[in-house]
Biopython code that builds the backbone (N, CA, C, O; Angstrom):
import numpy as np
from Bio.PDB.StructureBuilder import StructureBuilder

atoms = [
    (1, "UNK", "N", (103.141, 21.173, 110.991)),
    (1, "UNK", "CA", (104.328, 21.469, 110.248)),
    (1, "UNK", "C", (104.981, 22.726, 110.833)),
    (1, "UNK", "O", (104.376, 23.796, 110.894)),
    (2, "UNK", "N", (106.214, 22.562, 111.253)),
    (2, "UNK", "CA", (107.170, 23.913, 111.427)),
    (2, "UNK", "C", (107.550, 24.649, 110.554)),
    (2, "UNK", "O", (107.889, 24.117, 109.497)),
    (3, "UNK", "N", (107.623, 26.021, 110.670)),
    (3, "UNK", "CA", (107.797, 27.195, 109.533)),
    (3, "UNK", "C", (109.021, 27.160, 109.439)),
    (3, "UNK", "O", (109.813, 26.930, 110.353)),
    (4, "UNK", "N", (109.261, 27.389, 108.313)),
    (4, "UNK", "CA", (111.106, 27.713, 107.887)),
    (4, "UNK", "C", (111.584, 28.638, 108.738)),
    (4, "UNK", "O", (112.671, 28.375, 109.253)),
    (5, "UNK", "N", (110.969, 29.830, 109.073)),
    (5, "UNK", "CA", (111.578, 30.634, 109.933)),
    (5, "UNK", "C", (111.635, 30.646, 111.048)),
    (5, "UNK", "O", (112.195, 31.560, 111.653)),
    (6, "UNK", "N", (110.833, 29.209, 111.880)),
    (6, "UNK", "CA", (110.831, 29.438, 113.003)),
    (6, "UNK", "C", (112.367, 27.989, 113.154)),
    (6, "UNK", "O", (112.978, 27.725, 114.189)),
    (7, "UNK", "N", (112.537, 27.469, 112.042)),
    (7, "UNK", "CA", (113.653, 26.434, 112.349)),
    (7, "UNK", "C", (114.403, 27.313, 112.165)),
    (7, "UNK", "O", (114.764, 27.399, 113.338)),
    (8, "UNK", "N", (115.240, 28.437, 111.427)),
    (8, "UNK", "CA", (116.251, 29.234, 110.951)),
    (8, "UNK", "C", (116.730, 29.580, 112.509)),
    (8, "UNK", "O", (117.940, 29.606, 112.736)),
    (9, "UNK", "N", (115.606, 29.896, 113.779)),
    (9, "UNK", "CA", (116.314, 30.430, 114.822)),
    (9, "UNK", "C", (117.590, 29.892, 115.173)),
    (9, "UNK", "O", (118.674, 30.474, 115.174)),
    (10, "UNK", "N", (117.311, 28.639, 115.490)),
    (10, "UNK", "CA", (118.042, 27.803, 115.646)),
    (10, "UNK", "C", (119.466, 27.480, 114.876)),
    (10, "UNK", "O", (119.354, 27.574, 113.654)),
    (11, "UNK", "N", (120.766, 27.123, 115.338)),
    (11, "UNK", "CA", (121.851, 26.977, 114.591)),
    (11, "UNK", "C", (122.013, 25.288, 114.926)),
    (11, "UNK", "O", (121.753, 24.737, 115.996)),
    (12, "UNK", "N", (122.595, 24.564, 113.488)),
    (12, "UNK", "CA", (122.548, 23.037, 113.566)),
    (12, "UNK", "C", (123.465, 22.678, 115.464)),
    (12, "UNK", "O", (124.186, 21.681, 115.495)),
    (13, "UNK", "N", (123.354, 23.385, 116.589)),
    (13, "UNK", "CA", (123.459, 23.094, 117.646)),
    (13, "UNK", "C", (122.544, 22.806, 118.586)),
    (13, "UNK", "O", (122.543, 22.035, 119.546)),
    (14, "UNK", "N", (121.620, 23.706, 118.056)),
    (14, "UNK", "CA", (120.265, 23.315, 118.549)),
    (14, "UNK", "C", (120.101, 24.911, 119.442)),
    (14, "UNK", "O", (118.979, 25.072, 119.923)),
    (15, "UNK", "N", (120.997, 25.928, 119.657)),
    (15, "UNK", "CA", (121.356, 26.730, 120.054)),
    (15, "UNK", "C", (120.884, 27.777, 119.556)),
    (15, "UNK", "O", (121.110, 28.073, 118.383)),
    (16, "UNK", "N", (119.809, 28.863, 120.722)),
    (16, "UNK", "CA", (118.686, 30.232, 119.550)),
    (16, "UNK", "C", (119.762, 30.726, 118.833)),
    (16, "UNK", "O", (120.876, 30.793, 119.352)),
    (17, "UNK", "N", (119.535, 31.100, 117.632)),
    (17, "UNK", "CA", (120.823, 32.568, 117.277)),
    (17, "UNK", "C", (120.180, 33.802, 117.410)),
    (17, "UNK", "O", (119.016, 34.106, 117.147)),
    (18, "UNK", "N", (121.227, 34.564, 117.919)),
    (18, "UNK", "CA", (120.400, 35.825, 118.245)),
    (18, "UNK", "C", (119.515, 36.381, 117.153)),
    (18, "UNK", "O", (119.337, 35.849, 116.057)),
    (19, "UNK", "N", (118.984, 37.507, 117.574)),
    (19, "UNK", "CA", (118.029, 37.929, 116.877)),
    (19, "UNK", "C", (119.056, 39.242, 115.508)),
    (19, "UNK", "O", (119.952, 40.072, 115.663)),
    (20, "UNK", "N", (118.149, 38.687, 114.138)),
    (20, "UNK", "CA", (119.047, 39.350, 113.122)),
    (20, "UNK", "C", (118.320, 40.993, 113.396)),
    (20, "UNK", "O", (117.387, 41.023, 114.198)),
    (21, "UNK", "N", (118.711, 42.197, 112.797)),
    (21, "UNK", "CA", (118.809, 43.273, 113.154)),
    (21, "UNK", "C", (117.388, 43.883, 112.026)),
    (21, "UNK", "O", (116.491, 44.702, 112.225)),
    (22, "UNK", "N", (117.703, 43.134, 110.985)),
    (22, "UNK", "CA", (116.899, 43.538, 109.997)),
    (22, "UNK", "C", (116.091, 42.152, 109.574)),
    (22, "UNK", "O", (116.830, 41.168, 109.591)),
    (23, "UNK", "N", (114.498, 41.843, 109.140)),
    (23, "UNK", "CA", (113.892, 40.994, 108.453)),
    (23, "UNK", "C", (114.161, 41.488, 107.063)),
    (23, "UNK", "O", (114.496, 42.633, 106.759)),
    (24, "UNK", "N", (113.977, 40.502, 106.286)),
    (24, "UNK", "CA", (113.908, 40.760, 105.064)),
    (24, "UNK", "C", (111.944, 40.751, 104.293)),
    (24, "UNK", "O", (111.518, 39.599, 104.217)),
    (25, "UNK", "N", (111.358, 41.379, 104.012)),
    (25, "UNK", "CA", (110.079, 41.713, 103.403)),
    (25, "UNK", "C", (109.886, 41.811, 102.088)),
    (25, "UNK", "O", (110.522, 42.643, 101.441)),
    (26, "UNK", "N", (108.782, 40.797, 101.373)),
    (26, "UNK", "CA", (108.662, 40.543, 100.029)),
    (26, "UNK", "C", (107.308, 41.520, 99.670)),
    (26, "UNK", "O", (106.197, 41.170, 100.070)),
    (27, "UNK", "N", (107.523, 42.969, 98.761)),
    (27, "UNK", "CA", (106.501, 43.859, 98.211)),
    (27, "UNK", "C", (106.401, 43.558, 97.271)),
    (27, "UNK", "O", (107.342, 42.867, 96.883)),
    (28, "UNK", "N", (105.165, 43.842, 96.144)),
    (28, "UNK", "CA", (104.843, 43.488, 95.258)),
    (28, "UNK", "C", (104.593, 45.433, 95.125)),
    (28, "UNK", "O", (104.532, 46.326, 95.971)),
    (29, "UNK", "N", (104.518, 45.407, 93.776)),
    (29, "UNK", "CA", (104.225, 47.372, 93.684)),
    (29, "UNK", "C", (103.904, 46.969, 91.773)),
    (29, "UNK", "O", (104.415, 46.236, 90.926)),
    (30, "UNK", "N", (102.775, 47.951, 91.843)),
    (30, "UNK", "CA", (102.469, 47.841, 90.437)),
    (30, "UNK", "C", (103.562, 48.843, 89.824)),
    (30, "UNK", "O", (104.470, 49.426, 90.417)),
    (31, "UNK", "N", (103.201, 48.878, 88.411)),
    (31, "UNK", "CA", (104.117, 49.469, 87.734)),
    (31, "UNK", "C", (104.377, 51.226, 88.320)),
    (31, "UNK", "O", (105.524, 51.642, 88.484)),
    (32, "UNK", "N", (103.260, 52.033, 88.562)),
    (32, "UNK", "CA", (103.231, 53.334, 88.845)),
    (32, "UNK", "C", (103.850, 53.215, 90.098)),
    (32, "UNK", "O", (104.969, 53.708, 89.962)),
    (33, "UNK", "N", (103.685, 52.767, 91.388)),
    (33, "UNK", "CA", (104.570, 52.820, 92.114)),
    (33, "UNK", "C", (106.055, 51.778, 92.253)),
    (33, "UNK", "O", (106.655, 51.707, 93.325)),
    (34, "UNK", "N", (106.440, 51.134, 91.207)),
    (34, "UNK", "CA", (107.957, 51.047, 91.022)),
    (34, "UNK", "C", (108.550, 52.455, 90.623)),
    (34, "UNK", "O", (109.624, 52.968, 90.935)),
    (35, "UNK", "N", (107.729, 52.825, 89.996)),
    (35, "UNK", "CA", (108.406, 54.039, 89.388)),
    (35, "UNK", "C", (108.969, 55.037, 90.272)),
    (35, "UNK", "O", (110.026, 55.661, 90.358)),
    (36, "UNK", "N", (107.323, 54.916, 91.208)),
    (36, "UNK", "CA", (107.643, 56.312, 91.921)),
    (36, "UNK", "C", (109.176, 55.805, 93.013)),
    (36, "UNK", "O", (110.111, 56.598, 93.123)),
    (37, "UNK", "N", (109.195, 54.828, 93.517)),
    (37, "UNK", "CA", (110.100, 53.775, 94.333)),
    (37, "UNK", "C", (111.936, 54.512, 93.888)),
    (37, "UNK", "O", (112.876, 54.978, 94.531)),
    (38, "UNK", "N", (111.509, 54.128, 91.907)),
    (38, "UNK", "CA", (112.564, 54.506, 91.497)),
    (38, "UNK", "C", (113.378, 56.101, 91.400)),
    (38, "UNK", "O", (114.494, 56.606, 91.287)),
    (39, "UNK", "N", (112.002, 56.425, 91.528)),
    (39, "UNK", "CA", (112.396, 58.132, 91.002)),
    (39, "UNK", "C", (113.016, 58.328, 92.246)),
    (39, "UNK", "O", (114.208, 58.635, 92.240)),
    (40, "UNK", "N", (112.089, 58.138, 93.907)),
    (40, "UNK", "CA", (112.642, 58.457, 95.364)),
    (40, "UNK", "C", (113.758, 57.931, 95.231)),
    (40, "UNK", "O", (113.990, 58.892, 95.965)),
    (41, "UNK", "N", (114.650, 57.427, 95.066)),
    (41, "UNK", "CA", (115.483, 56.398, 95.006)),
    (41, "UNK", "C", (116.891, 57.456, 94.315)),
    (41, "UNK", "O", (117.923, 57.804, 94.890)),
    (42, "UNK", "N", (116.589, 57.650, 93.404)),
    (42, "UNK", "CA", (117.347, 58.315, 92.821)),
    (42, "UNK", "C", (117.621, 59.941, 92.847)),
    (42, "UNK", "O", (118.556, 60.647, 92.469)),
    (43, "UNK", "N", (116.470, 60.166, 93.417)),
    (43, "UNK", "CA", (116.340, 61.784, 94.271)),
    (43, "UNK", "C", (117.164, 61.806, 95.641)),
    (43, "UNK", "O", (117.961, 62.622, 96.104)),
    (44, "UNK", "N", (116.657, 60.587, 96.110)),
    (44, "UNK", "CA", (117.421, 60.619, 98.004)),
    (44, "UNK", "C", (118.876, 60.290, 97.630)),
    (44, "UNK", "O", (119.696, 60.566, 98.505)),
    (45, "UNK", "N", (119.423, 59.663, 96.312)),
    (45, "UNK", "CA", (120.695, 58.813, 96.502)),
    (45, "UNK", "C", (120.701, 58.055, 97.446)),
    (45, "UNK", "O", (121.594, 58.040, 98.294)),
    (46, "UNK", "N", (119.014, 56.802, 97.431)),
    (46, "UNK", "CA", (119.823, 56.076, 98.654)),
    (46, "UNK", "C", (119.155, 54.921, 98.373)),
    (46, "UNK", "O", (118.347, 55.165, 97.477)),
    (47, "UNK", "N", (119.099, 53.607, 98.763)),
    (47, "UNK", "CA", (118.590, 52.300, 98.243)),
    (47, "UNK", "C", (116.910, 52.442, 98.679)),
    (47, "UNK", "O", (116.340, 53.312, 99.337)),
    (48, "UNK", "N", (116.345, 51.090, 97.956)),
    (48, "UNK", "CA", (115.374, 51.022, 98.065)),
    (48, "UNK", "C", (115.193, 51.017, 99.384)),
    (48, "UNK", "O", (114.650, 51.993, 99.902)),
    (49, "UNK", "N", (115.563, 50.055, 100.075)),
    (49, "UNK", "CA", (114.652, 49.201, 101.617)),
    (49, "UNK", "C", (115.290, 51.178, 102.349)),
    (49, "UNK", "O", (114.626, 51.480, 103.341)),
    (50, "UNK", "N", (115.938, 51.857, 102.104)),
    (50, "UNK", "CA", (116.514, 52.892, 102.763)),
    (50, "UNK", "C", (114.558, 54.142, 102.594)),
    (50, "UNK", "O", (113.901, 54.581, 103.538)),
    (51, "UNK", "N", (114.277, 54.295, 101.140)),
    (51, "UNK", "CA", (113.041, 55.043, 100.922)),
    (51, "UNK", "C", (112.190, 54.646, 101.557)),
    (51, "UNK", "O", (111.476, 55.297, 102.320)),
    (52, "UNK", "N", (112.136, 53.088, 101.235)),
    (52, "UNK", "CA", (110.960, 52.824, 101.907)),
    (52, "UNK", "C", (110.881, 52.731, 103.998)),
    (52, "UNK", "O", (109.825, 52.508, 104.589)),
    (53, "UNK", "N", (111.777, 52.883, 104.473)),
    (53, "UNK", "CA", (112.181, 52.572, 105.820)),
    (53, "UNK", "C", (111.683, 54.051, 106.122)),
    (53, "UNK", "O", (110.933, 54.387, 107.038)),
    (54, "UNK", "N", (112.251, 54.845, 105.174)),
    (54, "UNK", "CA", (111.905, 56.128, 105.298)),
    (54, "UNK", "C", (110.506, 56.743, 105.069)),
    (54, "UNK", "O", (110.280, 57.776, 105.700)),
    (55, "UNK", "N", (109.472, 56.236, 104.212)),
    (55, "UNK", "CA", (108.215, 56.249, 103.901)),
    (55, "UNK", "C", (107.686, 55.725, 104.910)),
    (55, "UNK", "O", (106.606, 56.249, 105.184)),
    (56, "UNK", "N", (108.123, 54.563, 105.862)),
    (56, "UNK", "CA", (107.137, 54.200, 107.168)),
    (56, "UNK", "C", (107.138, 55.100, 107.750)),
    (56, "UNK", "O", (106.065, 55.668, 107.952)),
    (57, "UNK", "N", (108.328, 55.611, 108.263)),
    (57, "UNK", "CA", (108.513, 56.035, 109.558)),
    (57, "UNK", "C", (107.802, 57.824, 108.992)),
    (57, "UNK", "O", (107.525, 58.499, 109.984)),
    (58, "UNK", "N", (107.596, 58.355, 108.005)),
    (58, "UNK", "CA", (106.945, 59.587, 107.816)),
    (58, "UNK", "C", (105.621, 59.474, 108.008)),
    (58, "UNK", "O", (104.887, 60.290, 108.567)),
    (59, "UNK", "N", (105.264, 58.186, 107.413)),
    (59, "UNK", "CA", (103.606, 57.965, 107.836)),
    (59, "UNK", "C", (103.182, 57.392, 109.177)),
    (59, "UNK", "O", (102.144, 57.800, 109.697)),
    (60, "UNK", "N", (103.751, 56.689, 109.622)),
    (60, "UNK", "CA", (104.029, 56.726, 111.641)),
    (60, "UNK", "C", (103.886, 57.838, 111.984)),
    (60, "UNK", "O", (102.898, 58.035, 112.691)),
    (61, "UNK", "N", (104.876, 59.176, 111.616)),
    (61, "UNK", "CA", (105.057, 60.659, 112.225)),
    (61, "UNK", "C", (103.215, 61.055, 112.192)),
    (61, "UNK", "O", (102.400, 61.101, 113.114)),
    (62, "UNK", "N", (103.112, 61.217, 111.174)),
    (62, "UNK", "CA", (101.745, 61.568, 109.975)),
    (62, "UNK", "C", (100.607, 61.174, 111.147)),
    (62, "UNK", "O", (99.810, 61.913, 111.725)),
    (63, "UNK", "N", (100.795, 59.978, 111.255)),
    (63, "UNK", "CA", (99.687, 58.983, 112.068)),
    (63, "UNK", "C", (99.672, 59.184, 113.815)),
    (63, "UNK", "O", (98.776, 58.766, 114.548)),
    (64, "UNK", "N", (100.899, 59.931, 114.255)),
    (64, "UNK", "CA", (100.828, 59.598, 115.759)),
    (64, "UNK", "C", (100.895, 61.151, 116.226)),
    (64, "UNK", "O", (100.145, 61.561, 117.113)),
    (65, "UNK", "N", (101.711, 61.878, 115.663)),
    (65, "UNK", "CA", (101.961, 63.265, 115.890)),
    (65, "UNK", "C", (100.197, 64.486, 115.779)),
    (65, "UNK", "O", (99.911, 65.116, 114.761)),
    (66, "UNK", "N", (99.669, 64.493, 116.576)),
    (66, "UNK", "CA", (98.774, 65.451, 116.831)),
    (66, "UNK", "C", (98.961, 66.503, 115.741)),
    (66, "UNK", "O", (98.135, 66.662, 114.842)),
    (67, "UNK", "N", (99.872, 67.079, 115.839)),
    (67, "UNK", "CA", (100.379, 68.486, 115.013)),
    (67, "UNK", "C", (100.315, 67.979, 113.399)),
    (67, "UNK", "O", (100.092, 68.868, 112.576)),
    (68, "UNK", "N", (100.515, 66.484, 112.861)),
    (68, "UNK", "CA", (100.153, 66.251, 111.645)),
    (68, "UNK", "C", (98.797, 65.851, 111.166)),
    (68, "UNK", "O", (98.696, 65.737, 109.945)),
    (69, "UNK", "N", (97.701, 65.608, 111.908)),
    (69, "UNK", "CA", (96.651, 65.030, 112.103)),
    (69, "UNK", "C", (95.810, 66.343, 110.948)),
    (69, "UNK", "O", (95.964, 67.518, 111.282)),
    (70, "UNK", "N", (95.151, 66.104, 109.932)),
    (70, "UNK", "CA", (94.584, 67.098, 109.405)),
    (70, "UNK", "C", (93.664, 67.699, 110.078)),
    (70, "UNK", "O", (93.937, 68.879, 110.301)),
    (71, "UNK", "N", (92.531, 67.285, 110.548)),
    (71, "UNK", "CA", (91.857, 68.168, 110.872)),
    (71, "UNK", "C", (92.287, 69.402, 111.950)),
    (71, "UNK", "O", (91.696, 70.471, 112.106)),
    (72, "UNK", "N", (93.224, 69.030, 112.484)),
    (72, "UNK", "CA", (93.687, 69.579, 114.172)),
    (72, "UNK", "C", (94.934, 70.583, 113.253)),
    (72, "UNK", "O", (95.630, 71.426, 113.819)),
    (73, "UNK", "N", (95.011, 70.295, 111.860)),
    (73, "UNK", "CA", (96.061, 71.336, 110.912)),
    (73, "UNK", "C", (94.849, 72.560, 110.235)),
    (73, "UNK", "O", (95.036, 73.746, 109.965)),
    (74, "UNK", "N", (93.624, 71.737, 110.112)),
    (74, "UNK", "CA", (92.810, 72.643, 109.483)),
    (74, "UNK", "C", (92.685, 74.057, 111.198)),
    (74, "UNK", "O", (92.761, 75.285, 111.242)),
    (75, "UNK", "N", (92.552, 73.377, 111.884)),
    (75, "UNK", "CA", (92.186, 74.390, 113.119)),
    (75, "UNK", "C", (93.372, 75.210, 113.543)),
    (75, "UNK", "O", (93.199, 76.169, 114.296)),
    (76, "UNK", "N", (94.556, 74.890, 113.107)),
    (76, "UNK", "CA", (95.548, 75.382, 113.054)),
    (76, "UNK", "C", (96.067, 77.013, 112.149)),
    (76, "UNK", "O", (96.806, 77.972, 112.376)),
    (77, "UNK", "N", (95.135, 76.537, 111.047)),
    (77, "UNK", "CA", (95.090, 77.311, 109.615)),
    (77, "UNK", "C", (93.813, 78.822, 110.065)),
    (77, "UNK", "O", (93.815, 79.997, 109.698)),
    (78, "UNK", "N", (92.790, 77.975, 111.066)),
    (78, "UNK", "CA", (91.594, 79.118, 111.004)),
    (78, "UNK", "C", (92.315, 80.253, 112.482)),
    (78, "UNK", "O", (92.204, 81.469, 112.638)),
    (79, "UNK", "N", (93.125, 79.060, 113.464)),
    (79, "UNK", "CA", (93.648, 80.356, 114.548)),
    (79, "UNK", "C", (94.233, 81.349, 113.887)),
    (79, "UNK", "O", (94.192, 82.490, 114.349)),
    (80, "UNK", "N", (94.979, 81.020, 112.495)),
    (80, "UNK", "CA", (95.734, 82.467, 112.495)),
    (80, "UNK", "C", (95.191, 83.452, 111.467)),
    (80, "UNK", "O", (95.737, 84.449, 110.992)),
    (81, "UNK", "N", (93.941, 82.915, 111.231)),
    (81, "UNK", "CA", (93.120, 83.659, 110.061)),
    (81, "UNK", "C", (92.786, 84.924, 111.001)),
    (81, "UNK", "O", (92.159, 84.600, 112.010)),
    (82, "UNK", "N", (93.007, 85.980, 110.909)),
    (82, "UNK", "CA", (92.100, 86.886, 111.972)),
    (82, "UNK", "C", (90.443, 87.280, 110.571)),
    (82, "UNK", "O", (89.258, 87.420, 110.876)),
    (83, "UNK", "N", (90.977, 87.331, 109.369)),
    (83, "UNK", "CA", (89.735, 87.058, 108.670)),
    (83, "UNK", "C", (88.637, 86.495, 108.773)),
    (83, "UNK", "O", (87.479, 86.860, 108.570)),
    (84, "UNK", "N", (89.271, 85.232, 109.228)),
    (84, "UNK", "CA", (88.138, 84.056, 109.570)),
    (84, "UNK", "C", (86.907, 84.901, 110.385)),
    (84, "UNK", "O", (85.752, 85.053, 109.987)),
    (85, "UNK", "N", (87.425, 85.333, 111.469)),
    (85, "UNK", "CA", (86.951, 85.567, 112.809)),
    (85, "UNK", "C", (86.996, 87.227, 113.294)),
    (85, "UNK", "O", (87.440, 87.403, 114.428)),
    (86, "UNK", "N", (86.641, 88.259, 112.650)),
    (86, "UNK", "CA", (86.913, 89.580, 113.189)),
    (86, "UNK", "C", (87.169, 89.851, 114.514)),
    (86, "UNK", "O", (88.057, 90.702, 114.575)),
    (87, "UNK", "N", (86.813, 89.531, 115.529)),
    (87, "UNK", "CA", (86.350, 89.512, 116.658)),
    (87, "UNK", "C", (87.739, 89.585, 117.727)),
    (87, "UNK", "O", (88.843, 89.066, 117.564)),
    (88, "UNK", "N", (87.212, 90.471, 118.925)),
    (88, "UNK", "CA", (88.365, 91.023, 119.942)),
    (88, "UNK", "C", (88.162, 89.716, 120.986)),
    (88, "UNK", "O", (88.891, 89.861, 121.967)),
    (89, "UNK", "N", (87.570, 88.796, 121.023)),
    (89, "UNK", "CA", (87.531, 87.617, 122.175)),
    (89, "UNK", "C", (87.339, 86.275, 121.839)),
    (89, "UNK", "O", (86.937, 86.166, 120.681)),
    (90, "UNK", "N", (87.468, 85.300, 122.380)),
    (90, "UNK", "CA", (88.087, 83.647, 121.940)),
    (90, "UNK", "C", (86.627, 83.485, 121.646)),
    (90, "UNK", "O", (85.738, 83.785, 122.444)),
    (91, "UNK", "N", (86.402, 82.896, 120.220)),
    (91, "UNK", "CA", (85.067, 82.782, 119.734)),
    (91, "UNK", "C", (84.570, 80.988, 120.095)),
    (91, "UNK", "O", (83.385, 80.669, 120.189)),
    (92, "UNK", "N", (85.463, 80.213, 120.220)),
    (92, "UNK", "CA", (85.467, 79.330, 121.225)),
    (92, "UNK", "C", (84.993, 78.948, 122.780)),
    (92, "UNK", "O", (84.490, 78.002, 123.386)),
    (93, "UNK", "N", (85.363, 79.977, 122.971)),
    (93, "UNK", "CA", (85.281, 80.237, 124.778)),
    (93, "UNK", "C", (83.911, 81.328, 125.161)),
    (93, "UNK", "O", (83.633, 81.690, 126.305)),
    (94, "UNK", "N", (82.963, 81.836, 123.570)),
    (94, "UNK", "CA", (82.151, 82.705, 123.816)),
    (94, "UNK", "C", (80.742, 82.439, 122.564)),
    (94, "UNK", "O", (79.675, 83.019, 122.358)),
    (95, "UNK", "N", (81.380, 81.370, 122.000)),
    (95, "UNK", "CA", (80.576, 81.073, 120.917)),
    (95, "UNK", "C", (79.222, 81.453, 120.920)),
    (95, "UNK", "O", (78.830, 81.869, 119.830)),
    (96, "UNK", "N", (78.331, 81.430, 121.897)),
    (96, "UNK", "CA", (76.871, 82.018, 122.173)),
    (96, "UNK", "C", (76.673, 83.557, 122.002)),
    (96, "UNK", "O", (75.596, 84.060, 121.682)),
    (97, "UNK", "N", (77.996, 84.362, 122.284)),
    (97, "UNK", "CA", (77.922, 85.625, 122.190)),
    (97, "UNK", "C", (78.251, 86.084, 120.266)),
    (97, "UNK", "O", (77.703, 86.823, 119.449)),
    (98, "UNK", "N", (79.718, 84.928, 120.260)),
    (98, "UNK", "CA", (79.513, 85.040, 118.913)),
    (98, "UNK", "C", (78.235, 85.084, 117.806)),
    (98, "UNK", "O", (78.122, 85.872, 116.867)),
    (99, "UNK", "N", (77.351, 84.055, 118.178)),
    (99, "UNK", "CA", (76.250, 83.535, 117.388)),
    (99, "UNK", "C", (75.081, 84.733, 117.414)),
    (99, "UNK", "O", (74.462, 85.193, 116.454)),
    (100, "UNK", "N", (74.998, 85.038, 118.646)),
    (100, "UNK", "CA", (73.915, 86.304, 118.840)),
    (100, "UNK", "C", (74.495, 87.613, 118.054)),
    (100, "UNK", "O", (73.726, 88.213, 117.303)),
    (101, "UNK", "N", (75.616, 87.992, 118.188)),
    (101, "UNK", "CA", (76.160, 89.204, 117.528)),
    (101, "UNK", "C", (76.075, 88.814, 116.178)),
    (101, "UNK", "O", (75.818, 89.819, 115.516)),
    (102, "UNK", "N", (76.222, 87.332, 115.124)),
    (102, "UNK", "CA", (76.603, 87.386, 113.696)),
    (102, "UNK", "C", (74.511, 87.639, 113.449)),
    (102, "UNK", "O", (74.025, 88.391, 112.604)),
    (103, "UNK", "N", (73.588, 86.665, 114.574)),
    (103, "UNK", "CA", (72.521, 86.762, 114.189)),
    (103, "UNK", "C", (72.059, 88.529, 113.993)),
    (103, "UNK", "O", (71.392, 88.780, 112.989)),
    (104, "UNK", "N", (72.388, 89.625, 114.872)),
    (104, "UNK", "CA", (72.087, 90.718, 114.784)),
    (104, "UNK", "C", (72.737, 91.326, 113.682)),
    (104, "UNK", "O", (71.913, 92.021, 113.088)),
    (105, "UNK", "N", (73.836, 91.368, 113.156)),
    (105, "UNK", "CA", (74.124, 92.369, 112.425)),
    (105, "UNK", "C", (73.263, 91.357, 110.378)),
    (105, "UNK", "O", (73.002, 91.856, 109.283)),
    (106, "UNK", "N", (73.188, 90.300, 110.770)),
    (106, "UNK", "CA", (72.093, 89.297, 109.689)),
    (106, "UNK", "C", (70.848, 90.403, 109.673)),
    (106, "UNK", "O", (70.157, 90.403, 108.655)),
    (107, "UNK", "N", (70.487, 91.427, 110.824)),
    (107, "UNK", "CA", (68.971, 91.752, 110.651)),
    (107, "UNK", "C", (69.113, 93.274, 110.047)),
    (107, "UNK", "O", (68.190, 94.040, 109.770)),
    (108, "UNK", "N", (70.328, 93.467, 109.936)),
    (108, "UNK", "CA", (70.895, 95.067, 109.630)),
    (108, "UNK", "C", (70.233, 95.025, 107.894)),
    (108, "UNK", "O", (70.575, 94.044, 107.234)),
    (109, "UNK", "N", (69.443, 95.931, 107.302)),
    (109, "UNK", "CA", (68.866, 95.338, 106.100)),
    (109, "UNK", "C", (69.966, 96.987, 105.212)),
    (109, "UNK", "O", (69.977, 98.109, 105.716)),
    (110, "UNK", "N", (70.603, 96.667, 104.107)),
    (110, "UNK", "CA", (70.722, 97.806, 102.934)),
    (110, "UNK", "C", (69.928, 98.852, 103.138)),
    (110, "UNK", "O", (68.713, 98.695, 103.259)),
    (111, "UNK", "N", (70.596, 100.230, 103.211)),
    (111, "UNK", "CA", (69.752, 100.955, 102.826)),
    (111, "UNK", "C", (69.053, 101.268, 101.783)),
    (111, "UNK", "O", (69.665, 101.460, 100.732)),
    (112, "UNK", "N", (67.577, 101.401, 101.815)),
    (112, "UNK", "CA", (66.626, 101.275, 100.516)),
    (112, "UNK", "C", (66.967, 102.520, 99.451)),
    (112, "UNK", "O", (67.108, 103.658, 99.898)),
    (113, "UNK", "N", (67.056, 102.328, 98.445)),
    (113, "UNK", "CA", (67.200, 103.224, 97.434)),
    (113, "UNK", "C", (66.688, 104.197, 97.068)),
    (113, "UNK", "O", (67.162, 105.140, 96.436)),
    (114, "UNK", "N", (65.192, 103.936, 97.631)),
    (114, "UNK", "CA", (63.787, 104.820, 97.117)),
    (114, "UNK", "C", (64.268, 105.481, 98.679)),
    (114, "UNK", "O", (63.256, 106.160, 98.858)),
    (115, "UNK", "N", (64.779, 105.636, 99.422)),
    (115, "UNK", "CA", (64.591, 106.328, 100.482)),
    (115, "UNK", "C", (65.294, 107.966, 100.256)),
    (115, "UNK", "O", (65.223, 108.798, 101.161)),
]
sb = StructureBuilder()
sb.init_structure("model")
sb.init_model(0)
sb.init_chain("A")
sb.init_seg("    ")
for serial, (resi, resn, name, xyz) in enumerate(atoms, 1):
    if name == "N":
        sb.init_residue(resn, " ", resi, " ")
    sb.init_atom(name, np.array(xyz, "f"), 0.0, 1.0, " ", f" {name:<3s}", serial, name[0])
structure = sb.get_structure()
């Protein structure tokens, strides 16, 4: 059996018709996200298939863009901590020196009270 859409190419000439610009796509959305659909909708001033065209293409960005990738945002967040990291040299590029210096000052004990 042939699909409806694959006869639609065709015009009663028998002739492809070009290709339409936009498909049309059937969503189903429970009640909480009609809502939310509606609220975007009425925040952007702009039609539905317009939010949602717009919701792909942010989660595409989200999905392909390095710079949105969380974890590579979390490492983003600790470079500019100088908190994080006290230290005058790339703790990355020295990590063994790092580890030996946090283990030594670990052996530095309180001074005793009774002393």
């Amino acid at each position: 059996m042939v699909a409806h859409h694959e006869i639609m190419k065709y015009d009663h000439e028998g002739t492809k018709k070009p290709a339409r610009v936009r498909e049309p796509v059937q969503v189903y959305l429970d009640p909480e996200d009609q809502d939310r659909l509606e609220r975007l909708t009425g925040q952007l001033d702009s039609s539905k298939s317009e939010v949602l065209r717009r919701g792909l293409a942010a989660l595409e960005r989200q999905l392909t863009d390095p710079s949105e990738h969380p974890a590579l945002r979390v490492i983003g967040i600790l470079r500019g901590s100088a908190e994080a990291c006290p230290t005058t040299y790339d703790v990355a590029l020295e990590h063994d020196r790092f580890l030996a210096e946090s283990e030594e000052a670990s052996w530095a004990s309180p001074e005793d009270p009774a002393d």
